[in-house]
C-alpha positions in Angstrom: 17.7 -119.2 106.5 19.7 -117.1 109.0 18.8 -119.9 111.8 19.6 -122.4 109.7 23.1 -121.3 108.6 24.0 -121.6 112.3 23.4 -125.3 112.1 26.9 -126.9 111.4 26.8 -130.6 109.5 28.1 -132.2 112.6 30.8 -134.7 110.8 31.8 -132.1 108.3 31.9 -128.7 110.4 30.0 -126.4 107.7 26.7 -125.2 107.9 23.4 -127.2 106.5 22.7 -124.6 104.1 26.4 -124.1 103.0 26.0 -128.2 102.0 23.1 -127.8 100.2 21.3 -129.8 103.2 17.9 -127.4 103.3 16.0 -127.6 99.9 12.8 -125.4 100.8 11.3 -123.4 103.6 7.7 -123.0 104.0 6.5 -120.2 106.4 2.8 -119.7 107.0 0.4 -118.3 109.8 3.9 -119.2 112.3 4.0 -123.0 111.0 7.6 -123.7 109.2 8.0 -126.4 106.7 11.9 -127.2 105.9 12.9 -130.1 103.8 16.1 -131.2 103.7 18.4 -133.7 101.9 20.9 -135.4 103.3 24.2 -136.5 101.0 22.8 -139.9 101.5 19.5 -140.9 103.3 21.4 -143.1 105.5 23.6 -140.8 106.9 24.0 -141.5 110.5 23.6 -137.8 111.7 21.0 -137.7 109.9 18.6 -138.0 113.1 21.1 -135.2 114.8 20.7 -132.7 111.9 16.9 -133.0 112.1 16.7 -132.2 115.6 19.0 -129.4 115.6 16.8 -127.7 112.9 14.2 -128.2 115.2 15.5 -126.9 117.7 16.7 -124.0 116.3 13.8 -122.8 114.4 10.8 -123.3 117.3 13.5 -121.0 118.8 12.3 -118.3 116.3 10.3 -115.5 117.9 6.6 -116.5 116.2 6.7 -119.9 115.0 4.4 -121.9 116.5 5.3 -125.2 114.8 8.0 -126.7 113.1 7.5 -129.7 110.5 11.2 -131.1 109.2 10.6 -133.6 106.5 13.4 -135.4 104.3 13.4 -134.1 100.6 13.0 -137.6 98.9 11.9 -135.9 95.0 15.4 -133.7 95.4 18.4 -135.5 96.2 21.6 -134.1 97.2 24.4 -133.3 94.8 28.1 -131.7 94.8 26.6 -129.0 93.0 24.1 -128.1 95.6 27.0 -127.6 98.1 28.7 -123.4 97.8 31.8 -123.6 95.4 33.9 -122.0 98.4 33.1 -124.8 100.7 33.5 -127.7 97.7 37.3 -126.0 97.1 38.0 -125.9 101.5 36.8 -130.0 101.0 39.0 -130.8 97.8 35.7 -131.7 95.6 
């Protein structure tokens, strides 16, 4: 989750996890599991967001794969993003 904070929502400047983007993390044996929710499934960083998690997390020291998949039984909501960063956006 640490890894993941680092990740900033590339149109809105706060982390993925800050959003509410990353919805569960699966570790096992090395091979990492993250689904994630977008605030709409067409968002057009979507693609971006994906690779960056990527990225990031085959980056970790021991991971020897990394499977990001979008969250389609969870959607995104306001709620799910931190109350601090809903009052810095006006929500």
């Amino acid at each position: 989750m640490k890894k993941l904070s680092e990740i900033k929502d590339p149109e809105l400047g706060f982390s993925i996890v800050d959003l509410g983007y990353v919805n569960d993390v699966k570790i096992r044996k090395g091979n990492v599991i993250i689904k994630i929710v977008l605030t709409t499934p067409l968002c057009p960083y979507g693609g971006l967001i994906f690779e960056m998690v990527e990225k990031a997390v085959k980056n970790i020291n021991g991971v020897k794969s990394v499977k990001v998949e979008y969250d389609w039984d969870n959607p995104w909501s306001i709620e799910k993003v931190k109350p601090e960063i809903r009052k810095r956006l006006g929500l």
